[in-house]
Phi, psi and omega in degrees: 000147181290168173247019143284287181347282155327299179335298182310308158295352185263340175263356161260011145305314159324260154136187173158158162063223204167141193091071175279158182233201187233126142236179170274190195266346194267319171278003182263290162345299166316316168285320169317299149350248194322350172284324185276316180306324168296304194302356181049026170303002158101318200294150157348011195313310152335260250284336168281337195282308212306322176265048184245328160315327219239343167328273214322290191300337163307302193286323180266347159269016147231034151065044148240068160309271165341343178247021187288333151320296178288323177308286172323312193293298207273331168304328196287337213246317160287320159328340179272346196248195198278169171238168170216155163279133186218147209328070168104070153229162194252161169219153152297142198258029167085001173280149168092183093097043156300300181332308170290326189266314172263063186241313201280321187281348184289303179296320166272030170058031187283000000 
């Protein structure tokens, strides 16, 4: 897995937007990706859809299984929301979907 990849997910902790739907976590990822990739930040943004196959088994080899459900949640719930550029990664830009990152962090003991 890329370490955008990761990013994408440790920065949709971060959060945005609002209106989550039911995907898998690979389709959530995707979406997130693609949400980030609009903001256009010059950065690497392809190299995040490329790891979203491979999450799952990533997140259950460092022994969060048990959370792919809330992982799935708060990428499904930042894909709806704004992005900002911070050097040249696109991020979220913190609205929304509190509900979710703390569900998640609760689930990785944060």
């Amino acid at each position: 897995m890329t370490k955008l990849a990761l990013a994408c997910v440790f920065s949709a902790i971060a959060l945005a937007g609002a209106g989550c739907s039911e995907h898998t976590l690979e389709e959530a990822c995707e979406s997130y990706c693609d949400a980030a990739e609009v903001a256009d930040c010059g950065g690497p943004a392809a190299e995040c859809a490329g790891g979203c196959g491979q999450l799952e088994d990533a997140l259950k080899a460092i022994g969060y299984g048990s959370c792919l459900d809330p992982y799935t949640q708060v990428l499904d719930c930042a894909a709806d929301g704004s992005f900002q550029c911070f050097n040249g990664f696109a991020v979220p830009t913190g609205e929304g979907c509190t509900s979710e990152a703390l569900d998640l962090a609760e689930c990785i003991n944060v």
